[in-house]
Residue frames as qw, qx, qy, qz and C-alpha x, y, z in Angstrom:
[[0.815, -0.465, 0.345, 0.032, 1.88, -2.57, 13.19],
 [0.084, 0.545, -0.780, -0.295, 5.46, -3.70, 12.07],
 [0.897, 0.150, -0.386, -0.156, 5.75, -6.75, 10.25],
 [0.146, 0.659, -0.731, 0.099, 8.16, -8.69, 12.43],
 [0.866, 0.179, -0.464, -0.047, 9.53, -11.99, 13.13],
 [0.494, -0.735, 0.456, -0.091, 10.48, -12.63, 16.55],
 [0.216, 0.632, -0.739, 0.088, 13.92, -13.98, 16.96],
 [0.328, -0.358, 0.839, -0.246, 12.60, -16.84, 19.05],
 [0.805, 0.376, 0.266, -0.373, 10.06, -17.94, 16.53],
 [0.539, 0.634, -0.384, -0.400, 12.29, -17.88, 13.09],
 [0.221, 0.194, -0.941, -0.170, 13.32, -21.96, 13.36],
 [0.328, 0.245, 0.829, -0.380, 9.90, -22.81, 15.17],
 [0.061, 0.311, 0.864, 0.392, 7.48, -24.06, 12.52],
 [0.357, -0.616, -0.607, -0.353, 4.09, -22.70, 13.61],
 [0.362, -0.677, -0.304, 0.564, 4.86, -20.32, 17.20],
 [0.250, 0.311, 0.068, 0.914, 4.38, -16.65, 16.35],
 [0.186, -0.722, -0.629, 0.219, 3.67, -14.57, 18.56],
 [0.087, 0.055, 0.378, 0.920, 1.74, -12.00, 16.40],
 [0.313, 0.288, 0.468, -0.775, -1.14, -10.56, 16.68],
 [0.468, 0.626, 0.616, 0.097, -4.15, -11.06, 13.92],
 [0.086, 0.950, 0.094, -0.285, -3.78, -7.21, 13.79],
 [0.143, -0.759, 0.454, 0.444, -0.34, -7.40, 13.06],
 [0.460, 0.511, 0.631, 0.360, -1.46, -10.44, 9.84],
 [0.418, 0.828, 0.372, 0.031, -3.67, -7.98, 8.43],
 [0.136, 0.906, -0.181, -0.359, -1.13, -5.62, 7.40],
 [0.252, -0.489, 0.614, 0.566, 0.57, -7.52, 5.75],
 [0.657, 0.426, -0.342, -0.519, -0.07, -8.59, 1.77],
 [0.907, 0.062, 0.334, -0.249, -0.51, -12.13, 0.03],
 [0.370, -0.667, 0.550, 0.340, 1.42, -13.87, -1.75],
 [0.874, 0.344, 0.011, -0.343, 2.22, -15.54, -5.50],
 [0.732, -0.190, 0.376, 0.536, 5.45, -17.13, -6.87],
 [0.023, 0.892, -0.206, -0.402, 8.10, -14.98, -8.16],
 [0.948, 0.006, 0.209, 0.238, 10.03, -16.10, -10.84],
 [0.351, -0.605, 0.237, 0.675, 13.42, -15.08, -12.43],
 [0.275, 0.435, 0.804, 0.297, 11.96, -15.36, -15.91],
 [0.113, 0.164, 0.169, -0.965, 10.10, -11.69, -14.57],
 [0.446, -0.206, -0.461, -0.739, 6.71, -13.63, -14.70],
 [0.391, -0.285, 0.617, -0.621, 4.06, -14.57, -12.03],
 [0.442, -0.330, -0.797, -0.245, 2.40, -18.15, -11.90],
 [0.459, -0.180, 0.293, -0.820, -0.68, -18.73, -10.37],
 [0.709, -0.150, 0.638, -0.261, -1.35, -22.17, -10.02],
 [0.738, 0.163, 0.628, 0.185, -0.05, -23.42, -12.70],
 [0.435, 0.871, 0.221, 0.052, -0.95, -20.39, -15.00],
 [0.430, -0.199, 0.114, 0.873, 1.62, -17.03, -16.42],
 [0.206, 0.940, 0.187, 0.198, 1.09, -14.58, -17.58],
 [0.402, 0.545, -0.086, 0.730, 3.85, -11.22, -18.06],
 [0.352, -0.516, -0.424, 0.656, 4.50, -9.53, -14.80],
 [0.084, 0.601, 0.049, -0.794, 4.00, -6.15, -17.06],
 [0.641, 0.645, 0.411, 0.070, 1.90, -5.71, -20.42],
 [0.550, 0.164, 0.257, 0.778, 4.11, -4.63, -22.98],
 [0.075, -0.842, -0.290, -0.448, 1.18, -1.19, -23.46],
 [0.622, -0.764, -0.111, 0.131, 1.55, -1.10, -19.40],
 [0.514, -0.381, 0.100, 0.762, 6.18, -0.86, -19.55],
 [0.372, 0.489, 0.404, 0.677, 6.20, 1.51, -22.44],
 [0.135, -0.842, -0.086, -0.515, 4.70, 4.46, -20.14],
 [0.823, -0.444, -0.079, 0.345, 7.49, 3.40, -17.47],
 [0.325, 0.814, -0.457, 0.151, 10.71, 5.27, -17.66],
 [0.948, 0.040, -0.232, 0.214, 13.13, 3.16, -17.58],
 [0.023, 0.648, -0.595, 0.474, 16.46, 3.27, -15.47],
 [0.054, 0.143, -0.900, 0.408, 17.25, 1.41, -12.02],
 [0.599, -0.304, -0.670, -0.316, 14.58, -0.98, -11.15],
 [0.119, -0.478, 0.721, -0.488, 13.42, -0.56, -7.88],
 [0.445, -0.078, -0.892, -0.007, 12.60, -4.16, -6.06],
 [0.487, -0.385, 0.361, -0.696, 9.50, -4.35, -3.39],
 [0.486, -0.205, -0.846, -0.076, 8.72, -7.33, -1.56],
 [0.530, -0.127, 0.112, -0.831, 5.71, -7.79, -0.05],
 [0.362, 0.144, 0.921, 0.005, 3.08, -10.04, -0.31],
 [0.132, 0.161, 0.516, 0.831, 0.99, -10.13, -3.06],
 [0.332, -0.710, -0.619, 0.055, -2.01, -7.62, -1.48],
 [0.005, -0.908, -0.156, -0.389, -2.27, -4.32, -0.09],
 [0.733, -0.298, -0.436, 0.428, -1.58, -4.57, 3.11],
 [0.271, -0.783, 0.036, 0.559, 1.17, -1.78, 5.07],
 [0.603, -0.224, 0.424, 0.637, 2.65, -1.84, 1.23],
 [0.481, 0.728, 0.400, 0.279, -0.05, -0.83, -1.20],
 [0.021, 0.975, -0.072, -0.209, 0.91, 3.40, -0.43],
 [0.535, -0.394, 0.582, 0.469, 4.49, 2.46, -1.52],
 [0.385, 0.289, 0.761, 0.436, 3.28, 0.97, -4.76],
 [0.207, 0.877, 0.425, 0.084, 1.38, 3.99, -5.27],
 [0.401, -0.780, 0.259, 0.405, 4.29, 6.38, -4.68],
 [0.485, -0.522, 0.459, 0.531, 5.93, 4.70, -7.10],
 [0.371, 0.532, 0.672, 0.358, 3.63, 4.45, -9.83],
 [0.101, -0.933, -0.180, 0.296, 2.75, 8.10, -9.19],
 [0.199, -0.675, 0.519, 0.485, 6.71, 8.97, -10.11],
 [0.748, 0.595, -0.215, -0.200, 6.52, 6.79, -13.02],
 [0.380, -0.511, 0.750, -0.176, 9.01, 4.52, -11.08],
 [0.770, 0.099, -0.542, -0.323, 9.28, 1.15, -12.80],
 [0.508, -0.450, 0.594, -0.433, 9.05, -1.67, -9.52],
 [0.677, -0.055, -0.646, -0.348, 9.29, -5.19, -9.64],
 [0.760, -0.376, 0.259, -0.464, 7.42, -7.22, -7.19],
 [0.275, 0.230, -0.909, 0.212, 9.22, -10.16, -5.08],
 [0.557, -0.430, 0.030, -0.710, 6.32, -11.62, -3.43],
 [0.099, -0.439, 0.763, -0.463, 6.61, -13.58, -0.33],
 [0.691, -0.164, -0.499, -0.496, 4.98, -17.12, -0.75],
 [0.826, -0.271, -0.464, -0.172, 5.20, -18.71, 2.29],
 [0.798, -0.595, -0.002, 0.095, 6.89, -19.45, 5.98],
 [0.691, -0.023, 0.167, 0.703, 10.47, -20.74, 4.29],
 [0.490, 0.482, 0.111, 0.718, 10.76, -18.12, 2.40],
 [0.277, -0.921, -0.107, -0.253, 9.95, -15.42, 5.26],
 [0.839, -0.517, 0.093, 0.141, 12.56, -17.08, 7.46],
 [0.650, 0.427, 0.333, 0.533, 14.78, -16.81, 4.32],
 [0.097, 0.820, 0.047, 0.562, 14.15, -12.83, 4.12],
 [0.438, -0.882, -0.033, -0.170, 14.83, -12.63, 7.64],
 [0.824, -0.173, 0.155, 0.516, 18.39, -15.07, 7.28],
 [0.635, 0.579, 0.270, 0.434, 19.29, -12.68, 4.74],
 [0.419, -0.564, -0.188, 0.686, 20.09, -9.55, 6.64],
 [0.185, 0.340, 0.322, 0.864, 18.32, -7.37, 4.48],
 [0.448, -0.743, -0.331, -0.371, 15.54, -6.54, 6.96],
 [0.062, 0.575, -0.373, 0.726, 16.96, -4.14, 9.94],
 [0.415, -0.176, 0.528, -0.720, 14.31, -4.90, 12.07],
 [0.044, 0.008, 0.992, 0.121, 13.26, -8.08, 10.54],
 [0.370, 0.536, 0.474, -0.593, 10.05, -6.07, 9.26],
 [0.363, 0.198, 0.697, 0.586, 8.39, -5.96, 5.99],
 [0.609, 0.790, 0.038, -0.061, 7.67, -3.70, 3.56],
 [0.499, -0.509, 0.362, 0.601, 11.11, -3.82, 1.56],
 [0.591, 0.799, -0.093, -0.059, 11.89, -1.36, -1.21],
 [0.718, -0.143, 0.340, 0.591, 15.56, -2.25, -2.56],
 [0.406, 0.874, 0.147, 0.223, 16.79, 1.41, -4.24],
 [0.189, 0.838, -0.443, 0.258, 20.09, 3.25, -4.13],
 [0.662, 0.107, -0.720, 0.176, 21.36, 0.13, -3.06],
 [0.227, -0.285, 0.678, -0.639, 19.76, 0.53, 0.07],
 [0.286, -0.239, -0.928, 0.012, 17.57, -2.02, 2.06],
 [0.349, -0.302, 0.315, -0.829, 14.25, 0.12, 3.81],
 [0.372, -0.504, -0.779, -0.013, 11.98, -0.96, 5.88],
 [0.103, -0.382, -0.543, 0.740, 9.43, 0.54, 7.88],
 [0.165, 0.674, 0.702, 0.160, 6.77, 2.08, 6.27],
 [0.042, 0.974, 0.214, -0.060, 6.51, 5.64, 7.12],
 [0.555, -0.472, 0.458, 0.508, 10.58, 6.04, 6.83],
 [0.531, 0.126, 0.727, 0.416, 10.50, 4.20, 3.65],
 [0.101, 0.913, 0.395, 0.030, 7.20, 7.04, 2.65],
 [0.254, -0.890, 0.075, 0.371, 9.46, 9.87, 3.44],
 [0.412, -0.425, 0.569, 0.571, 12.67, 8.85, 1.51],
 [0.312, 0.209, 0.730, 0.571, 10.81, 7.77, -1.90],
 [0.112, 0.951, 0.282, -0.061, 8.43, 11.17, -1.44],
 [0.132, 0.946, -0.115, -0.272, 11.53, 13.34, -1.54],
 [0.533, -0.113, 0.692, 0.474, 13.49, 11.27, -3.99],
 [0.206, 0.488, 0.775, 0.344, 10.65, 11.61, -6.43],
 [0.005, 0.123, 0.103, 0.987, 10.03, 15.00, -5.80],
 [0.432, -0.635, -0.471, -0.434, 6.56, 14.57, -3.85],
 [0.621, -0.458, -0.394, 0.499, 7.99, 16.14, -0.89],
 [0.247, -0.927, -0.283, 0.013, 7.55, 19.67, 0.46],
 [0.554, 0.340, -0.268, 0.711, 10.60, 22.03, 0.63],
 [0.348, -0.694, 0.087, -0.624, 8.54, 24.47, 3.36],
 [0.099, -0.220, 0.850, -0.469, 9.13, 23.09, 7.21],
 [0.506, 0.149, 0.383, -0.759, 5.51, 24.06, 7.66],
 [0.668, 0.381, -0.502, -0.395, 4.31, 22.23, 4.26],
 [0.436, 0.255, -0.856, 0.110, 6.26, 19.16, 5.54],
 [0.231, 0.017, 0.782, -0.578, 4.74, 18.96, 8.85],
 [0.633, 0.221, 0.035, -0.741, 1.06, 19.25, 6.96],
 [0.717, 0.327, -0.559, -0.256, 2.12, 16.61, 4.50],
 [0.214, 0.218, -0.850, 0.430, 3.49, 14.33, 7.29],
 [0.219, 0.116, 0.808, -0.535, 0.41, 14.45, 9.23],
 [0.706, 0.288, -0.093, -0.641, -1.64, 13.92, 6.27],
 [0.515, 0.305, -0.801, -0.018, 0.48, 10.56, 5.96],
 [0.068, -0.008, 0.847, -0.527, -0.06, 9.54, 9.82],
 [0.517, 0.190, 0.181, -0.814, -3.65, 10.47, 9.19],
 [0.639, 0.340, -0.453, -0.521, -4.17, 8.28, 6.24],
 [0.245, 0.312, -0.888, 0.234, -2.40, 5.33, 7.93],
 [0.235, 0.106, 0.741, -0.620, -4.47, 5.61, 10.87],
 [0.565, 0.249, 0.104, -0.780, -7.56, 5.89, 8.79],
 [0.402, 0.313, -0.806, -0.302, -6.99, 2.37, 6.72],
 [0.143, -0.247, 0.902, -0.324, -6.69, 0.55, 9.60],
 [0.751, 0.220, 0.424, -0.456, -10.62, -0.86, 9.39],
 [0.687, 0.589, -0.332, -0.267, -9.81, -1.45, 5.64],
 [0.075, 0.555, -0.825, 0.071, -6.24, -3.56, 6.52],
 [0.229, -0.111, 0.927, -0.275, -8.00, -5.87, 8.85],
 [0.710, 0.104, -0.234, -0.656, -11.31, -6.28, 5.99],
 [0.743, 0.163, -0.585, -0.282, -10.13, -9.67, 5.10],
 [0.437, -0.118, -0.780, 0.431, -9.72, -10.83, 8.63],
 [0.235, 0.220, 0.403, -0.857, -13.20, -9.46, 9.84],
 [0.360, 0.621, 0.690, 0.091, -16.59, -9.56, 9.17],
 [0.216, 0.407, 0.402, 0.791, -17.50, -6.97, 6.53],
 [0.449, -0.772, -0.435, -0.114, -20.14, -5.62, 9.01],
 [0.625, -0.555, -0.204, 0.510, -17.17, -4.50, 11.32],
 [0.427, 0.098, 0.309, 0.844, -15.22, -3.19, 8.76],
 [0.037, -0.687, -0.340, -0.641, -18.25, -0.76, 7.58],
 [0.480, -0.825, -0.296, -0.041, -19.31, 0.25, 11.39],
 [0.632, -0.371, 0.161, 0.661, -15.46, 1.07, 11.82],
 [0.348, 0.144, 0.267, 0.887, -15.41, 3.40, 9.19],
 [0.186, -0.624, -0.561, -0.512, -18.36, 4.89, 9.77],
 [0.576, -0.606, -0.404, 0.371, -17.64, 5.56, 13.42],
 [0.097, -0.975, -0.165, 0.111, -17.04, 8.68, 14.77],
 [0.425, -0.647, 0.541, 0.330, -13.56, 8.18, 15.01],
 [0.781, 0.240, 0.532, 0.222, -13.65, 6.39, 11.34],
 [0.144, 0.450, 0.246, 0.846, -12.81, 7.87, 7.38],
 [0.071, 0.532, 0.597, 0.597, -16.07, 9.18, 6.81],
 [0.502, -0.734, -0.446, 0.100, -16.28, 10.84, 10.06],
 [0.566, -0.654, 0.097, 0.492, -13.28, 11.96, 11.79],
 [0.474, -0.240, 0.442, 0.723, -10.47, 12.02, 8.53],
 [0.373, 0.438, 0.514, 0.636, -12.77, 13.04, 5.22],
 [0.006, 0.973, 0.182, 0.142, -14.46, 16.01, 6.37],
 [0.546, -0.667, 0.182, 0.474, -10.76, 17.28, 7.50],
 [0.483, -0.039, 0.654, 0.582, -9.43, 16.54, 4.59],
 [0.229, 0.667, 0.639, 0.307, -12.21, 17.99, 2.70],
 [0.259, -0.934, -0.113, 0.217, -11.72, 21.25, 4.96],
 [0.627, -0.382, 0.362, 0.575, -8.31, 21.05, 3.84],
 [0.342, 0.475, 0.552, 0.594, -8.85, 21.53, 0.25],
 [0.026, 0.933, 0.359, 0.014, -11.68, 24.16, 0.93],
 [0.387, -0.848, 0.055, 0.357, -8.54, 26.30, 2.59],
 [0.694, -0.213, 0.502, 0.470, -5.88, 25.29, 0.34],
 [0.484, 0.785, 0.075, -0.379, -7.88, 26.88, -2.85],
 [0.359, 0.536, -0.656, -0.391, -6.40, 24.50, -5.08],
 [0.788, -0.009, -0.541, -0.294, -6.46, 20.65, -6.16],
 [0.533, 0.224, -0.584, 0.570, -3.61, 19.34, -3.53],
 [0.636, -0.522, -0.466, 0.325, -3.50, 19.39, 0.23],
 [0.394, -0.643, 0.137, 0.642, -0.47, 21.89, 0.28],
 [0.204, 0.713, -0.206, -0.639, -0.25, 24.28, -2.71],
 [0.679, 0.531, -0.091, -0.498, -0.19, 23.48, -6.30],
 [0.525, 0.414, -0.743, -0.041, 1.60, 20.04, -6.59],
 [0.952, -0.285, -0.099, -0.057, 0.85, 16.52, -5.33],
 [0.000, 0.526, -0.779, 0.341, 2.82, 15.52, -2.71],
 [0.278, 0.186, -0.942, 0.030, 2.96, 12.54, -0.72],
 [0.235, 0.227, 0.621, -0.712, -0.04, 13.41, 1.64],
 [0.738, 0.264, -0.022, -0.621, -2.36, 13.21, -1.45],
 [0.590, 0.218, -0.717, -0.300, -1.07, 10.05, -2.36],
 [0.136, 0.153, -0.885, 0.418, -1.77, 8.51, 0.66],
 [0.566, 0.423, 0.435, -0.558, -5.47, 9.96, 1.33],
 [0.631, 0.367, -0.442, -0.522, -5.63, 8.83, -2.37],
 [0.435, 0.134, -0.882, -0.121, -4.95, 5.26, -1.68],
 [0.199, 0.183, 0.765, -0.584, -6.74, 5.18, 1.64],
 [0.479, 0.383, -0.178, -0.770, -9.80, 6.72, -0.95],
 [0.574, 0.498, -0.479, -0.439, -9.07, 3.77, -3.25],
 [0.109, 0.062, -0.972, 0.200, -8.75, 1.04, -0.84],
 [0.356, 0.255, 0.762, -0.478, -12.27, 1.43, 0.23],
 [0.543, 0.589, -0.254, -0.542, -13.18, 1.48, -3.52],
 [0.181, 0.274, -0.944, -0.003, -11.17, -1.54, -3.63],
 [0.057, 0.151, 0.919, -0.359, -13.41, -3.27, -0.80],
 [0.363, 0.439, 0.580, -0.583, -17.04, -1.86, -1.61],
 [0.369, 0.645, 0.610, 0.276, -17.38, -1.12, -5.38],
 [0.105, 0.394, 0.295, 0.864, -17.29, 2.11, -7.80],
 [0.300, -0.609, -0.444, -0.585, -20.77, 2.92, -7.05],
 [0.596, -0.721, -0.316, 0.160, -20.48, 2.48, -2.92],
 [0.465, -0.183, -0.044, 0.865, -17.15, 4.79, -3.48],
 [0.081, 0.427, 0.631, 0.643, -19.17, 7.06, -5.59],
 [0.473, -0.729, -0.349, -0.350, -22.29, 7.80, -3.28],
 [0.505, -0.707, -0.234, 0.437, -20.00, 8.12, -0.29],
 [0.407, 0.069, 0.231, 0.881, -17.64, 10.72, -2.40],
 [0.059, -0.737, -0.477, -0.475, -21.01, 13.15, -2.97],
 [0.398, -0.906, -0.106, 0.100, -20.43, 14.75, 0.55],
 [0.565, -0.570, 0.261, 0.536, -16.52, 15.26, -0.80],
 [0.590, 0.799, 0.106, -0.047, -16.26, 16.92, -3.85],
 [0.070, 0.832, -0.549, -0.045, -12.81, 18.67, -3.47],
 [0.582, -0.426, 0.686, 0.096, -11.61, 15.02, -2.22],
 [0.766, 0.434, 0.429, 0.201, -13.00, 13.30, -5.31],
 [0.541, 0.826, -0.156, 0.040, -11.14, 15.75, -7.38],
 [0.343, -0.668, 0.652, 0.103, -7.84, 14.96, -5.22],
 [0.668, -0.162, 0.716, 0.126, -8.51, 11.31, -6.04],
 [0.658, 0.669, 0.330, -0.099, -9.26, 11.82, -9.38],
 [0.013, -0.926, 0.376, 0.020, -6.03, 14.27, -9.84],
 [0.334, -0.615, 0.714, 0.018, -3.31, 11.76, -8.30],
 [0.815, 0.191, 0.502, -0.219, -5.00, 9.26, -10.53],
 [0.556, 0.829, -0.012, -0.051, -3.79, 10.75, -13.17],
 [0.078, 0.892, -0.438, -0.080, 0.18, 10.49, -12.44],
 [0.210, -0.515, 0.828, 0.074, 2.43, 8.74, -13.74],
 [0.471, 0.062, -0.783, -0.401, 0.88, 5.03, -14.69],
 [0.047, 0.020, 0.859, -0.509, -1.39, 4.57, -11.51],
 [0.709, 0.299, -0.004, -0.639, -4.33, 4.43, -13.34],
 [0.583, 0.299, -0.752, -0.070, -2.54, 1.27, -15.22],
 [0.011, 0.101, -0.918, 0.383, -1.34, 0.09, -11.86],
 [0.537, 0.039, 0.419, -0.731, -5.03, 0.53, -10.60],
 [0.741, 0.411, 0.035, -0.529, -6.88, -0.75, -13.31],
 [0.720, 0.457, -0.508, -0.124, -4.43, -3.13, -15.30],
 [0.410, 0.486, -0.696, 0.334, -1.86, -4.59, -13.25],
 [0.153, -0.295, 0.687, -0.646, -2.94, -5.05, -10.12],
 [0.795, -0.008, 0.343, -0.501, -6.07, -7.10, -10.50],
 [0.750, 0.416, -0.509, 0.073, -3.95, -9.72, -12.53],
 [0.184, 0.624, -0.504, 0.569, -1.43, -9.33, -9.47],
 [0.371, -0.361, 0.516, -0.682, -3.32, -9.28, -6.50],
 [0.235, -0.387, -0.885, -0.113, -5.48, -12.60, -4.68],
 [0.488, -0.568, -0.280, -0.600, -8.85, -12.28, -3.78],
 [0.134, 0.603, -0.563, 0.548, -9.70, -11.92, -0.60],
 [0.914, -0.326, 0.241, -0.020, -10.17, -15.38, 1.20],
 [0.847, 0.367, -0.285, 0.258, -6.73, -16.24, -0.49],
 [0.024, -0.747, 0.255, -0.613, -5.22, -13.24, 0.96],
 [0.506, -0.692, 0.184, -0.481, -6.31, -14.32, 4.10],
 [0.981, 0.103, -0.162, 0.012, -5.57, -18.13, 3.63],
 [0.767, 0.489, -0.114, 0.401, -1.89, -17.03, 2.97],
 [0.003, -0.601, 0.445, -0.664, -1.12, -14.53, 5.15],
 [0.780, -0.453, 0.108, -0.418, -2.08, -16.90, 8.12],
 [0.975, -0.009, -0.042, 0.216, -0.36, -20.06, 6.75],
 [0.404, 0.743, -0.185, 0.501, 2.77, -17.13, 6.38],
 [0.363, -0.661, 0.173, -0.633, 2.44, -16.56, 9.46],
 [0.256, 0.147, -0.928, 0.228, 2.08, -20.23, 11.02],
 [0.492, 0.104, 0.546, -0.670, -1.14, -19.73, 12.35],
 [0.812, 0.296, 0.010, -0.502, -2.49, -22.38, 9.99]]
């Protein structure tokens, strides 16, 4: 679901009329500061560890705002870590400041994600996916290739969805949703897994990661996110080839860092998450 902000809501305090569904995609939020550190009640700490910029290349900075949380944004943030893409995070603490992003006429469709790069404003998600895959060179030059890699993106998308709406669900749903016929572990990994088999190589589409493995990688790693190593682990045993994708795209760039370093500093747990994106929202 877009993020948006109807036009008859953006001076009314607390009327949105949004769905829960269309909350859960979106991420949480901390205070940004210009300083280029994040408090957390009260705390700081370095938006990046000095170890963490050093395997950055440096050059234009590009700017995402979000909230501070997976959400419709996390595949972005993996994209960009993937390229070795230094990003800094504007994260979106509250009502004003939504209303604020939306005065601003940097949002087209008055929808979040926003990446700020070649002095452009995106939005939309899968758009936004497309341009910073074949900027970054994780984009297909075949037609055919492109379609594959495109509907390995729609795929992935569609396959989150149980995962998006975790923290605004019981945990029970969330598992019986994936698990469903029409879920991952059903419907999208064995495909994906069939993929590989054909592909006779790490990658989806011949011998370089493209944007379709970073996406079934993060879908991979969101439900690694929500269940634990070990419950990612034991469901990964009926996907070998996939575990080696995710294992593979792990490797590029500093998204192992992001994974592991940065982001659990970064991110709230998830009753904040939920807290925030609600009160963001006005529905609290």
């Amino acid at each position: 679901f877009p993020h948006t902000i109807p036009a008859a809501n953006r001076g009314s305090p607390l009327l949105l009329l949004l769905s829960v569904t269309a909350a859960a995609c979106w991420s949480t939020p901390l205070s940004f500061q210009v300083s280029n550190s994040l408090r957390i009640r009260g705390g700081s700490f370095p938006s990046y560890s000095s170890s963490f910029s050093e395997r950055v290349i440096m050059g234009e900075v590009v700017k995402v705002t979000y909230w501070a949380g997976r959400g419709k944004c996390e595949p972005l943030r993996c994209i960009l870590a993937a390229a070795n893409v230094k990003f800094e995070n504007e994260w979106i603490t509250g009502r004003e400041q939504m209303l604020a992003l939306v005065s601003s006429g940097k949002l087209a469709y008055e929808q979040v994600p926003l990446v700020e790069v070649d002095g452009l404003n995106l939005i939309q998600t899968i758009p936004t996916t497309i341009y910073l895959a074949q900027k970054y060179g994780f984009y297909p030059e075949d037609v055919k290739d492109q379609w594959v890699t495109n509907a390995a993106v729609a795929a992935a998308a569609d396959a989150r969805g149980p995962l998006v709406m975790f923290p605004f669900s019981e945990q029970d749903k969330t598992t019986a949703d994936l698990d469903a016929p029409s879920g991952l572990w059903s419907r999208y990994a064995p495909k994906w897994e069939s993929m590989l088999d054909d592909s006779k190589s790490t990658f989806l589409v011949g011998q370089k990661p493209m944007v379709g493995d970073i996406y079934v990688f993060e879908v991979l790693d969101f439900y690694r996110h929500v269940y634990g190593p070990e419950a990612f682990l034991e469901k990964m045993k009926a996907f070998p080839k996939l575990l080696g994708l995710h294992d593979a795209v792990l490797e590029l760039g500093y998204l192992k860092a992001w994974r592991d370093e940065e982001r659990k500093k970064l991110y709230l747990d998830w009753p904040d998450y939920k807290v925030t994106v609600l009160k963001s929202l006005g529905r609290m």
